[in-house]
N, C-alpha and C positions, 0 to 999 in steps of 0.2 A: 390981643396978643399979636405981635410984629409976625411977619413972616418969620425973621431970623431965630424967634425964640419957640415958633414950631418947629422948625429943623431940629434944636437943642433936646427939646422934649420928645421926638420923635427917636432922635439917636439914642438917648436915656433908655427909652421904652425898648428900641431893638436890643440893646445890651443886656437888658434883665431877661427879655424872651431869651436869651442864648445863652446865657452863663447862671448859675444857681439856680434854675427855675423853679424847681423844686426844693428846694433851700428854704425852710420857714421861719430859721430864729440860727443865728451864731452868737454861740457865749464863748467867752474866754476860759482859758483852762487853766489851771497854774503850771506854772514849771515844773518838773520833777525834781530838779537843785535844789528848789522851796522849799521841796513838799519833803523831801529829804534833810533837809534844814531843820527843817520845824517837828518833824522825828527820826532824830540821829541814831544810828546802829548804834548801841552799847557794845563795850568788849566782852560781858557772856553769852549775850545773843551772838554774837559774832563768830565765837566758837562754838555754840552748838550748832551754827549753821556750815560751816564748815566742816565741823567733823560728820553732818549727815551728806555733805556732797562726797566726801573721799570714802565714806563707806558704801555709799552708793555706785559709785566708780567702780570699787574694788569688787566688788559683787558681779557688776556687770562684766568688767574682766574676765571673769574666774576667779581672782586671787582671792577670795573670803565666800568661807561655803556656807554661811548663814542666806537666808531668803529676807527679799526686799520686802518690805510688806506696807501698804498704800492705803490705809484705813481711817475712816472720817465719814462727815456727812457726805450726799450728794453733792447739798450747795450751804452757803453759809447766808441765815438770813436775821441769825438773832448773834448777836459776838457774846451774848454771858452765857449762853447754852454753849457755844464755841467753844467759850474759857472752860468752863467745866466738865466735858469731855475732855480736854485736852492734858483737865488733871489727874480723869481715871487710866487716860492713854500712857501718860507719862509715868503713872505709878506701874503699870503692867510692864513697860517697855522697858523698866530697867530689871524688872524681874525673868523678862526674856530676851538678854542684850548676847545670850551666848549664842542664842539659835537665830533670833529674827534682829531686822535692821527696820524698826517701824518708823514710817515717816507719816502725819498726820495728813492725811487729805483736806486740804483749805480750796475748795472753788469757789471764785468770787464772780466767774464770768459765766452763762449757762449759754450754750447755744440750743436757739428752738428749730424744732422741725417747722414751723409756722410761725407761731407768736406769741408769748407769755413771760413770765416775768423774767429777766435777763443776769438778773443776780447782784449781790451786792456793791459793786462798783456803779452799775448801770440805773439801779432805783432803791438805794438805800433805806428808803422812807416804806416802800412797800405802796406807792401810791400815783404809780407812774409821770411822777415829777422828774425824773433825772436829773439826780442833785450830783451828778459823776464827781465833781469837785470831794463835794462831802462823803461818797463812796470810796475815793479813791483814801482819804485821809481814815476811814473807819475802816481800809483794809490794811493799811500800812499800819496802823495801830495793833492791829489784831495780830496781826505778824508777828510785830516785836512782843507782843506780851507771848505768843507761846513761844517764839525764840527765848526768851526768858525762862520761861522754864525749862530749857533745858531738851524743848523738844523740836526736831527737824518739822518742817512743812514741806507741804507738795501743790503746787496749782497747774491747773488747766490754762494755756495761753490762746487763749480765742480773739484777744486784739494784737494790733501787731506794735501798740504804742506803748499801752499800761504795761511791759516789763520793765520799761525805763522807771517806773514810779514803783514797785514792788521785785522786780528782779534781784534784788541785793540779799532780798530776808528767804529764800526758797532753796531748797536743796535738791528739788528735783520738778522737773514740770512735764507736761502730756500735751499733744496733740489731739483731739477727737476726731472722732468716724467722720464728723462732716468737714472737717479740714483739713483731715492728712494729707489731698491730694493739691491740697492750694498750693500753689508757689512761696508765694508771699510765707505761708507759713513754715514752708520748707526752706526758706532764704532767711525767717528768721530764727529757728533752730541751729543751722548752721553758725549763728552767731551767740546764743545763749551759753553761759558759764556754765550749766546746770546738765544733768544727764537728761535724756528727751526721750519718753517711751510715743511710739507714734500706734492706733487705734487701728484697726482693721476697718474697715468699709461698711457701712450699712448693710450690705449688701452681703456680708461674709467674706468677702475676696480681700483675701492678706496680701493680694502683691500692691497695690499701690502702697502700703507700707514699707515694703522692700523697696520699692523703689524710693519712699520717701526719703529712707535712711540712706542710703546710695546718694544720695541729692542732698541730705544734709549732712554728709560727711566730708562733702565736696565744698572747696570754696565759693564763696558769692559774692554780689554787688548790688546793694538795692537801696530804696530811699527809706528814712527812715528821721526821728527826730533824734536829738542830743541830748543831753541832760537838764539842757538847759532852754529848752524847747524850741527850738530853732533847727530848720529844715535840717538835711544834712544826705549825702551819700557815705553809707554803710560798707567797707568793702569787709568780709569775714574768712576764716580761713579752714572753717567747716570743727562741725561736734564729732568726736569719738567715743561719743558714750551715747548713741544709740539704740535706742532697742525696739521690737514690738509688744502691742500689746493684741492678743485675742479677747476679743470684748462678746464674741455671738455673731449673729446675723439674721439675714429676713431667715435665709433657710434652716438655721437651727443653732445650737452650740455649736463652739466648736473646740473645747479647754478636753477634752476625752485625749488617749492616747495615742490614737491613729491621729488625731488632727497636730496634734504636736509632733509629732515625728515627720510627718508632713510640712509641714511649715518650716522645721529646721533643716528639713534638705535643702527646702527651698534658698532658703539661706545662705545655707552653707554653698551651693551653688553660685549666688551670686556674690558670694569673696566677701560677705558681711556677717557680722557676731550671731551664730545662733542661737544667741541664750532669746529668753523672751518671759515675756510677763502674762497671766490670765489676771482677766476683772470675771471677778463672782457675780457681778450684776449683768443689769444691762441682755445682750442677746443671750448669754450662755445661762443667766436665766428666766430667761422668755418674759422682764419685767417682771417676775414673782417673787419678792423678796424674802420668802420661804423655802425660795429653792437653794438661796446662798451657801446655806449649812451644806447643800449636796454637793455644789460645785467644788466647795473648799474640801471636803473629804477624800473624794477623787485625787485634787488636785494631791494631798495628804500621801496620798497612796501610790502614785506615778511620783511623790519627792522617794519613799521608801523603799519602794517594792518594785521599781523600774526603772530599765534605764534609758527612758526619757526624761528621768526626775532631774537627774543631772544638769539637761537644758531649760529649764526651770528657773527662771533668776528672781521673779518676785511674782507677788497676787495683790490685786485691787478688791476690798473689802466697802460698800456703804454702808457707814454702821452710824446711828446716833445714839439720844438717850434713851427713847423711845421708838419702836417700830411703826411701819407705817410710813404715810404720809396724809396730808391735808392741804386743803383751798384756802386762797386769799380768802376773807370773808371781803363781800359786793360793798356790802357798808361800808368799809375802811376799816372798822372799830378793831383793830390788830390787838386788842386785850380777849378773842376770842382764840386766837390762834394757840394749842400746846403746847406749852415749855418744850420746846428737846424733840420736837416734832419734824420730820421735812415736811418742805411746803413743796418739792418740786417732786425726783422719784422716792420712792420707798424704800426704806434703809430699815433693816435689823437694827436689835436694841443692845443695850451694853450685855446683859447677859450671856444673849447668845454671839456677840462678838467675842467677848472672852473666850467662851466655849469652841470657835473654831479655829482663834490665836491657839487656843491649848491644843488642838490637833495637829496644829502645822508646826506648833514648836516640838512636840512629840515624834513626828515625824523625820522633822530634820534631826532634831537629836539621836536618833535610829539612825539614819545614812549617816550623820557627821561622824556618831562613834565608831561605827564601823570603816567610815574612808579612815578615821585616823588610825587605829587599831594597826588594818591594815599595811596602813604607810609605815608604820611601825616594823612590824613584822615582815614586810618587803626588805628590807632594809637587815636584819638580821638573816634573812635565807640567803640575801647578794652575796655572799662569801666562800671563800674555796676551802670545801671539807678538810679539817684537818686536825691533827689531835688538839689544840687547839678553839678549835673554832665549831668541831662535830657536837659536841654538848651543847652550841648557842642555835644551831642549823634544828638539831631535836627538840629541845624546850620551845621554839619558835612554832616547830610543826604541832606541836601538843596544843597550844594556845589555840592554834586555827582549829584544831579539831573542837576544843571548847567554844569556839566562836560558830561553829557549823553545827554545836548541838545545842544552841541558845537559837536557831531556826531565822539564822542571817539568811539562808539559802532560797528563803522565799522573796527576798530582793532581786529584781531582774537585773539590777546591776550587779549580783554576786559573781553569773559566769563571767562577764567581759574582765572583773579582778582576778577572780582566780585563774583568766586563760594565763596573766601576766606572771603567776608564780606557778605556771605548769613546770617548765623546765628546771625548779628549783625543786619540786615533789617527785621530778622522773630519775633525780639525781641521786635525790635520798634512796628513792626507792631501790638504786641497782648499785646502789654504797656497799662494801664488803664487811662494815661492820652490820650485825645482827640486829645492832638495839635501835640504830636508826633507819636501817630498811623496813622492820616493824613497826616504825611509827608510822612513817610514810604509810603503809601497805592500812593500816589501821585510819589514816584519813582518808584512804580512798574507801576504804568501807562505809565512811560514815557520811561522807558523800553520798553515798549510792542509797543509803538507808533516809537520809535526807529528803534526796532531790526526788529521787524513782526515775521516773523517764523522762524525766528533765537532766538526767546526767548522761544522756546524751551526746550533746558538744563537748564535755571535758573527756570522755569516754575516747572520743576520738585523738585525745593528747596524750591519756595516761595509760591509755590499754596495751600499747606497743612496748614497754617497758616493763611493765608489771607480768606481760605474757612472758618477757624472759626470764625471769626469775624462776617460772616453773624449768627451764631446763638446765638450771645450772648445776655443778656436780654438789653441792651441799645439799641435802635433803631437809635441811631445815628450810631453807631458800624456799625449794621447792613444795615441800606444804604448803607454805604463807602465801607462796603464790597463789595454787589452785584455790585454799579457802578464800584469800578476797577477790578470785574472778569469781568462784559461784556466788557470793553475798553480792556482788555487784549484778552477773544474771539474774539472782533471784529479786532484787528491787528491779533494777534499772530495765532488763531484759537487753539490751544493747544489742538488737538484731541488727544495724548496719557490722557490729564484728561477727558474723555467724560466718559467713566466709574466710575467713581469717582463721577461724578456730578447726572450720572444717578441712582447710589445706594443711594446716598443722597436724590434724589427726591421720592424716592418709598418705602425706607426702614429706614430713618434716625427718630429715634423716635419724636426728636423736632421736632412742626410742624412752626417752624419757618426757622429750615434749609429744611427742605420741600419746604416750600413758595420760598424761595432763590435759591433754587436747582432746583424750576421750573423755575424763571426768569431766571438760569443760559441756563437752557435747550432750554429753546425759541431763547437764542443769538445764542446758537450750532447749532438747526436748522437753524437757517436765515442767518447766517455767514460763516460755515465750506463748504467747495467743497463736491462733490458725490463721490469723492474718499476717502476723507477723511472721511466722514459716514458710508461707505458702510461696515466695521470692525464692526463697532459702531450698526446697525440698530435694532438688538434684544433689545438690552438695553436700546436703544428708544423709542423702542416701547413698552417695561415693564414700562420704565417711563409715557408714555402719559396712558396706562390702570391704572395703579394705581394712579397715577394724578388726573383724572376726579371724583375722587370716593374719594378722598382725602376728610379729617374731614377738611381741613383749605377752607375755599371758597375763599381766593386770591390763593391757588394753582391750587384749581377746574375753579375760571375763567382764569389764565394763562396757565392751562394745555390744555382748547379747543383751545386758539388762537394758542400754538404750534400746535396742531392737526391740523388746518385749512393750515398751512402753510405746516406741513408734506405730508398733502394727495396730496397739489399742485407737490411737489419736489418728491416724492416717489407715484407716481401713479400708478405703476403696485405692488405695495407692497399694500393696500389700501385694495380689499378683502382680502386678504390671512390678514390682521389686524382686517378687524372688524370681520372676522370668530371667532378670541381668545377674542374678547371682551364678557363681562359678560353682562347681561341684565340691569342691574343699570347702568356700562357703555355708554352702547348704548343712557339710556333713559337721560344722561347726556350731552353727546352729540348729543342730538336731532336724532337721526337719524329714519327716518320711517322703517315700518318693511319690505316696500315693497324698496325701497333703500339702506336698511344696504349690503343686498348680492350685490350690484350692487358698493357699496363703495360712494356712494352720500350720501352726508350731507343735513336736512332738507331742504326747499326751507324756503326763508326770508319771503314769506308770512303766509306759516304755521304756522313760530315760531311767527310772531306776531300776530298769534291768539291763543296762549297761554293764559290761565285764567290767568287775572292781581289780585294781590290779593286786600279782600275784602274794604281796605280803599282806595286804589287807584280806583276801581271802584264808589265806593260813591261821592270822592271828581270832578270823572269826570263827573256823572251824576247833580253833582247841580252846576258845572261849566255850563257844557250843556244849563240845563234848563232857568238858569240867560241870559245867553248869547239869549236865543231862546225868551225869552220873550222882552228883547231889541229891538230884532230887528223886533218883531211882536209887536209893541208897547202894550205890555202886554199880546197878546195872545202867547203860545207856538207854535212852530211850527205843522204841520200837520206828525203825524208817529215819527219812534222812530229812522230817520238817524241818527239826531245829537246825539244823545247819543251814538250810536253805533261807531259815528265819533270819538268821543271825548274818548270811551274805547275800544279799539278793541278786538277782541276776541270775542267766542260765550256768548249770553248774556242770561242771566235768562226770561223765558216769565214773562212778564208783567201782572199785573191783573188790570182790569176794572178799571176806573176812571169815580166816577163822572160827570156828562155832564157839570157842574156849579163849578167853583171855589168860595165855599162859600169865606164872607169878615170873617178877623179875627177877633175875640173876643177880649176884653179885658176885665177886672176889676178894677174897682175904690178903693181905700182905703176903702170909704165907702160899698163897697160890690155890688155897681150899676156895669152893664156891659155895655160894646159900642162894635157895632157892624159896620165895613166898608160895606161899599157898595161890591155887589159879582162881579165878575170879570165872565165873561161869556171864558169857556173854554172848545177846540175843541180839540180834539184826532181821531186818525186812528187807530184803534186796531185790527188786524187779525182777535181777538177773539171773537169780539161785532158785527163787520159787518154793525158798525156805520160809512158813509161815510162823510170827511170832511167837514166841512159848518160852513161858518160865523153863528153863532144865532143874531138874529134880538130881537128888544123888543118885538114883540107879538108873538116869537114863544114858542110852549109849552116845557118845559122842562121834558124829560121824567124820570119816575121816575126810581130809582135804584129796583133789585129787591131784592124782601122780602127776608128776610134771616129766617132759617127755627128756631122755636122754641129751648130754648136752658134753662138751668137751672138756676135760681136766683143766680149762686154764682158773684163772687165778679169780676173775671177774666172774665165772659161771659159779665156780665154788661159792664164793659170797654170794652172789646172789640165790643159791639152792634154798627152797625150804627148809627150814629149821630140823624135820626128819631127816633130811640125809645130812650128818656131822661134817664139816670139813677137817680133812685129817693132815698134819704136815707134812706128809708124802705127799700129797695132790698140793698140797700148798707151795711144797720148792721143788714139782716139777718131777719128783724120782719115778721110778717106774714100780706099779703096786706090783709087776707079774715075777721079777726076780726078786720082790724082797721079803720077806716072812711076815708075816701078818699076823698078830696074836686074836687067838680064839676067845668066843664069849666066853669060856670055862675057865679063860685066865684072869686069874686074880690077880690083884695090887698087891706091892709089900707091905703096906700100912692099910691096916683095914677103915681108919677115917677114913682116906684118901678114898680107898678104893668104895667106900658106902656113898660118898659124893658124887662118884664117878659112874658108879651106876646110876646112881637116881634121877643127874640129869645131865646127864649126857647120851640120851641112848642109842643102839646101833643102829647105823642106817639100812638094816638089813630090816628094819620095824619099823616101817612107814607108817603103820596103822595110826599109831599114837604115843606120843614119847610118856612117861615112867611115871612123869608130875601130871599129865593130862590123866592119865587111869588113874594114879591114886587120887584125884580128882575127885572121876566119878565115880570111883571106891567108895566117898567118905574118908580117904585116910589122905591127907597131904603130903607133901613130899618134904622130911625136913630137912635142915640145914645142920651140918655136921657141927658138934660142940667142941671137938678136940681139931688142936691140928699135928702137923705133922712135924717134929722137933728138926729145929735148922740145922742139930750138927748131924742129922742123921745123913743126910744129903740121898735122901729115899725119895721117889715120885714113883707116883704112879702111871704105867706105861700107856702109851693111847697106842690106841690101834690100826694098824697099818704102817705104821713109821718102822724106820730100819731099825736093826742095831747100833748103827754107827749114830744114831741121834741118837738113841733112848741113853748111850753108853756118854755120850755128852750133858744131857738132860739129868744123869744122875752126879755127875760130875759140879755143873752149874748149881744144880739145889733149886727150888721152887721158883717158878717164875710164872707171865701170863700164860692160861690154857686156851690154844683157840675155840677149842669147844666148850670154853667156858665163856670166850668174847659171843661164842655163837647160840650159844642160848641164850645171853644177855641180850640179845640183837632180836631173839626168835619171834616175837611178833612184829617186826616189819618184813623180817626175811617170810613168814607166813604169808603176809599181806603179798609180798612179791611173787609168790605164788600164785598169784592168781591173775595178776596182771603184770604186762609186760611195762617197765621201770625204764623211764629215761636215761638214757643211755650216760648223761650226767652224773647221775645218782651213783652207778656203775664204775665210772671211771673217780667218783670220790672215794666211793670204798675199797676201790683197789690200792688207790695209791695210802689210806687210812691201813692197809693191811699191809701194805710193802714196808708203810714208815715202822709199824709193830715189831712186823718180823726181823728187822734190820734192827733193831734193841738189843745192846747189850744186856745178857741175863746179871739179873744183883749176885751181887757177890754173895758167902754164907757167913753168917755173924754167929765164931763161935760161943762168943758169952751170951749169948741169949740161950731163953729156955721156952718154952714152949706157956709158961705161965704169963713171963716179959711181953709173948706178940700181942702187939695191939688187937682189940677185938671190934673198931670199928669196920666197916665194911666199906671198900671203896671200888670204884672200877680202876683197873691196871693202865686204862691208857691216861688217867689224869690222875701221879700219882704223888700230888705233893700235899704230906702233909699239914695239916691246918691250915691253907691255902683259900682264898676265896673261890677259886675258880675247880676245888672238889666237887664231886656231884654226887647225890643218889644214888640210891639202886635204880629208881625210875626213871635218870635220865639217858641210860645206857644208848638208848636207840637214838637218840637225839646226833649222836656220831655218825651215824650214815646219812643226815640232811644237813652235816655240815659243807661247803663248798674246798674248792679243792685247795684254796690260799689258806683257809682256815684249817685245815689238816694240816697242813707242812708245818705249820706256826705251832700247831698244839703239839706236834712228834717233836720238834726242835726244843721246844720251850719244856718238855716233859726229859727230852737227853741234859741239856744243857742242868737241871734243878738233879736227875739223878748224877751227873757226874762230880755235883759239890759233895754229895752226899755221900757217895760208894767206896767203901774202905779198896781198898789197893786190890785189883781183879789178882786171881791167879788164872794165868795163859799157859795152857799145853799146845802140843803140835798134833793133840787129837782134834781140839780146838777147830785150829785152821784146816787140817786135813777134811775134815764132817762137815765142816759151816766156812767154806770158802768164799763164799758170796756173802755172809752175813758180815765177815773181818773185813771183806774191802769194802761194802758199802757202808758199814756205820766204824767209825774212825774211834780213840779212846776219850775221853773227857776231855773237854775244850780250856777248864777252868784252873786244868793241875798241871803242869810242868812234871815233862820227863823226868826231870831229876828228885823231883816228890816221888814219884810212882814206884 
């Protein structure tokens, strides 16, 4: 060999040293134009490939709230198991085209962590030949027969050339964990037709996918082939259909709910789409193809029940025909390998694939019908209340209550919806009509019944509104208020409003939000935990003090019964509380003085010996006595239990009684009285140290004692005991020492008159015992005259002590009232009065009861009557209309001296006014007015007759 042709060989030899050295074999590749040639896209593959990219777009958008869903083999390494899968996907997919957007998982490229079989583009045969030519044609093939049916694909792009040969037939493609962070693959995403999910890091760490997306969103320039297989500079102008995918990592899952809210901050921070995708496989779960079911459930549950669901765009499924996976066999002999098997990871079977499509279309169809519901009913609450448009605002609200008790409310997207139609529930709620503040008021209940204390957040939008209601002036308002804050206290407890409820109770001027603010406060004690108070307890305890002492007395009675349940629950708080109490406080809440430091509330017998007030005691003593004479066949019991029974509490002492229940009086029309028989009655009184005893008829009845001399006026008279008579002389004032005074030996003209008049009326010169008392304890009663005295006689019978110049009027007049006949009708209180000194009230009713009497014109004389004609019922003179409701008894006679002084003027007026329709034409002398000067000017003639009748 020449020198020259060493040189040659030598230069040969350095060029291969330096350039391919490693280079073992170059084959040529076909063109992608060929290969694309020789399997030309059909027009219905065409559109199902397209219409899987634009639903896939629209997903990732937001704009279609269906879930992507990326199910298929691992890798593809047999295409008639491919084909047949892709029939029972297709059949599934159109039966869940409302809820899911399925696109088949087609990987033809596998990247190794080391080394092993590469996937079907790379070694078709399965025999480490790399026939890539004959791969690439057995994936384009594959493509278009399941584009043909009708169904979308999805591949993994791990070379940066083979899109040019298969990028036509694909609706969506993926980045993997080991190349997300390449350039090259970020430069060629940038340029792919196709949306691009990019894989989290081996590692777990999601930002170099943020960043990847950031980088392919952005335009590029890079080298790259043509279609036509020839070099080429690529410029691109960046992908907007980006997203990630969480696939796991070395350190664990990461598809749970914390990891997802996490990563979409991340996101959303750096100005790119926060939706994102979870693979079921892979790190999330840990390589165990049995954990897939768990990840997908979860995943199910953060679509429905949370709102992280919402950032949620799609899930990666490896599903085959069969679960599992398996090895090349070493032999070759690929007739050992399982139909429908992976060869590379381990994929769930169609089975249980269906089984976790049915949970996730389940799921989404739960959120889907409730976002749409909702948008629905958004949309009919947007309007301005009006007669009109109030029945579409109500029926709207009703719905949602139906939608919140079908247990929508367990979706954590429920509060952030309903924070949006708060303002539209606070509206209805403080609406003047009825029926739709009731609805409203009626969904926040069912809320509260709902959520519990998860109604919380909304609590804080709708509680300021609904609390007005309790102060509004309609009381219908105001019930429906208080019932839905205590249903709301008693679910929800809502202790961030305890303060709120408690400044309302002690400080809110109305005392109607007071009263409301109490009942609010009694549900917070009885309802809320000790943890939940323990914040709260000052403010508490400002409420129950000013409470008690409150102007409204339903807050004063609801503020003790909170009290009574605080001191149970808070018992070591209890002194260090009634220390700050005010003394009106205390006396409000009962508390003794020797207890208040000790924190004991009265004892329950104490407080029921609290003075009952004054008509409650009255109506129990003549309950009492009714009942005590019943069952003593007319005598009263012995001592004063049953009284004491019947009003508890400390009781006023008692003053003396009578030994003798004189009989009642009455008066006739004609002016005759009748007197009952006396009823013998027995007392036990501390004060007399008269021991109880049946009386017998011959026993003596002792007398009452003398009551000490007192002066002729008008009030000492009435009030004298029954033994000394009051006589019309002391009555108008005459003087008894110039006037004549008729003697016991004087008789009456009419011997009726005068048999009545003895018997009971008797002289006060006989204190011992009046006539009807001795015949008494005679055995012989005292009776009532049968006859009366004939009205044209114009005869009475004279009393004694009065002048002339009356008795001479008196016969003139004809029959009229006797006051010794008012006074022994009175004579068992005037007895009673004898023994005890009579408030001075009592005193000044009876006077002015005896002024209105005496100032009565006397009835006229009727002289066509006959003494057969007078009526023979019995009535008292001062109420004297016949057949009138308001007649009374003989029994009620005394009942006049406990009437008040408004109620006498009413009954003299109302008794003048009825006798003056009634009284035939008076005749008036000038003896008349000369005798009864005072009686003509103070009582005037009939109010109802005209001078010119008269």
């Amino acid at each position: 060999m020449s020198t020259e042709q060493t040189k040659n060989h030598r230069y040969v030899h350095a060029l291969n040293e330096l350039d391919d050295v490693n280079i073992s074999r170059i084959r040529p590749l076909i063109p992608p134009q060929i290969l694309m040639e020789d399997l030309p896209l059909t027009e219905s593959a065409a559109a199902a490939i397209l219409k899987g990219r634009q639903e896939a777009e629209a997903i990732i958008r937001g704009d279609d709230d269906r879930l992507l869903v990326i199910v298929g083999p691992c890798s593809i390494h047999n295409p008639a198991a491919a084909l047949e899968y892709a029939d029972n996907l297709r059949e599934y997919a159109e039966t869940a085209a409302e809820d899911l957007c399925i696109i088949m998982r087609v990987y033809f490229e596998k990247p190794r962590t080391t080394v092993g079989w590469k996937g079907l583009i790379n070694d078709p045969d399965l025999n480490n030949n790399y026939s890539i030519n004959k791969g690439l044609r057995k994936a384009r093939t594959l493509l278009l027969d399941i584009a043909e049916k009708g169904l979308p694909a999805g591949c993994e792009l791990l070379d940066t050339i083979s899109p040019q040969y298969i990028g036509d037939l694909i609706s969506w493609g993926a980045i993997g964990a080991r190349t997300t962070e390449s350039q090259v693959h970020r430069e060629l995403a940038s340029g792919m037709s196709v949306p691009i999910g990019f894989k989290n890091g081996t590692d777990g760490n999601a930002k170099i996918a943020v960043d990847a997306i950031k980088s392919s969103e952005s335009p590029h320039c890079f080298l790259s082939v043509t279609k036509q297989g020839l070099s080429a500079i690529v410029e691109t102008q960046g992908n907007k259909y980006c997203h990630v995918i969480l696939r796991g990592g070395a350190d664990g899952p990461n598809y749970e709910e914390s990891y997802v809210a996490k990563y979409t901050e991340q996101l959303a921070k750096a100005g790119v789409n926060p939706r994102l995708m979870i693979d079921c496989s892979h790190g999330n779960s840990s390589k165990d193809f049995r954990k897939q079911p768990i990840v997908a459930e979860s995943i199910a549950h953060q679509l429905s029940a949370t709102e992280t669901g919402k950032y949620i765009t799609g899930v990666m499924i490896e599903s085959n025909l069969v679960e599992g996976n398996q090895s090349i066999p070493k032999d070759g002999d690929l007739s050992k390998l399982v139909y429908g098997q992976s060869i590379t990871d381990a994929c769930v079977n169609w089975d249980d694939t269906v089984t976790m499509l049915d949970g996730l279309c389940e799921a989404c169809d739960k959120a889907s019908d409730f976002e749409t519901k909702f948008r629905t009913l958004l949309t009919k609450l947007d309007v301005v209340e009006g007669e009109e448009t109030w029945q579409q605002i109500d029926g709207a609200l009703k719905n949602l209550i139906s939608l919140v008790k079908a247990d929508v409310t367990k979706y954590d997207t429920f509060v952030p919806t309903m924070k949006q139609c708060a303002k539209f529930v606070n509206a209805s709620v403080l609406s003047e009509r009825t029926r739709l503040s009731a609805t409203a008021l009626s969904l926040v209940e069912e809320l509260a019944r709902q959520m519990e204390t998860r109604f919380q957040p909304l609590a804080d939008l709708l509680f300021p509104s609904v609390m007005k209601t309790c102060g509004r002036a309609n009381k219908v308002f105001v019930t429906r208020g208080v019932n839905c804050l205590t249903t709301v206290i008693t679910y929800a407890h809502i202790p961030d409003q305890i303060p709120q409820i408690c400044y309302a109770a002690h400080s809110d001027p109305s005392k109607t939000v007071r009263g409301s603010a109490t009942k609010l406060l009694m549900s917070i004690v009885s309802c809320c935990t000790v943890p939940e108070l323990t914040p709260h307890l000052a403010a508490v305890e400002k409420a129950i003090a000013s409470g008690v002492v409150d102007a409204n007395p339903d807050a004063r009675t609801t503020t003790r019964q909170t009290y009574e349940i605080f001191i149970k629950r808070f018992s070591n708080r209890v002194e260090q509380f009634h220390a700050g109490l005010s003394s009106t406080a205390k006396k409000y809440l009962k508390l003794d003085d020797k207890s208040a430091g000790a924190g004991r509330p009265q004892s329950q017998s104490a407080a029921s010996r609290q003075r009952l007030p004054l008509r409650d005691r009255i109506l129990a003593q003549r309950a009492n006595a009714k009942g005590a004479d019943a069952a003593n066949g007319g005598q009263p019991k012995s001592g004063d239990g049953a009284v004491a029974a019947a009003a508890p509490g400390p009781q006023r002492p008692r003053p003396m009684r009578p030994m003798t229940r004189p009989g009642p009086t009455a008066v006739r029309r004609d002016g005759s009285c009748a007197v009952v028989a006396a009823v013998p009655l027995t007392i036990n009184d501390a004060t007399t140290g008269i021991s109880p005893t049946t009386p017998s008829a011959t026993d003596a009845v002792p007398e009452p004692p003398a009551m000490p001399a007192k002066s002729n006026t008008l009030e000492n008279v009435l009030m004298s005991p029954r033994s000394s008579k009051p006589t019309l002389t002391q009555l108008f004032g005459e003087d008894t020492s110039t006037t004549p005074v008729s003697t016991d030996t004087e008789k009456p003209k009419d011997s009726a008159q005068a048999s009545a008049t003895s018997s009971c009326a008797p002289s006060p010169t006989e204190p011992k015992a009046d006539s009807a008392v001795e015949s008494a304890g005679e055995g012989k009663p005292c009776e009532s005259s049968t006859t009366a005295t004939p009205a044209g006689s114009g005869d009475e019978a004279p009393v004694r002590g009065e002048s002339k110049a009356v008795g001479a009027v008196r016969a003139k007049r004809g029959p009229g009232l006797s006051f010794s006949s008012l006074n022994t009708a009175t004579s068992g209180r005037q007895a009673r009065t004898a023994q005890a000194v009579r408030p001075q009230s009592r005193n000044i009713v009876s006077s002015r009861m005896e002024e209105a009497l005496r100032t009565r014109p006397a009835r006229a004389q009727r002289p066509s009557s006959s003494a057969s004609e007078l009526p023979n019922r019995m009535t008292l003179r001062s109420d004297s209309r016949a057949g009138s409701s308001r007649s009374r008894s003989v029994s009620s006679g005394p009942g006049y001296l406990r009437a008040t002084a408004s109620s006498a003027k009413r009954v003299a007026d109302s008794a003048n006014a009825t006798r003056g329709t009634k009284r035939r034409k008076r005749v008036s002398s000038s003896e008349d007015a000369a005798a009864l000067p005072s009686a003509k000017a103070a009582k005037p003639g009939p109010r109802r007759r005209s001078a010119s009748k008269q």
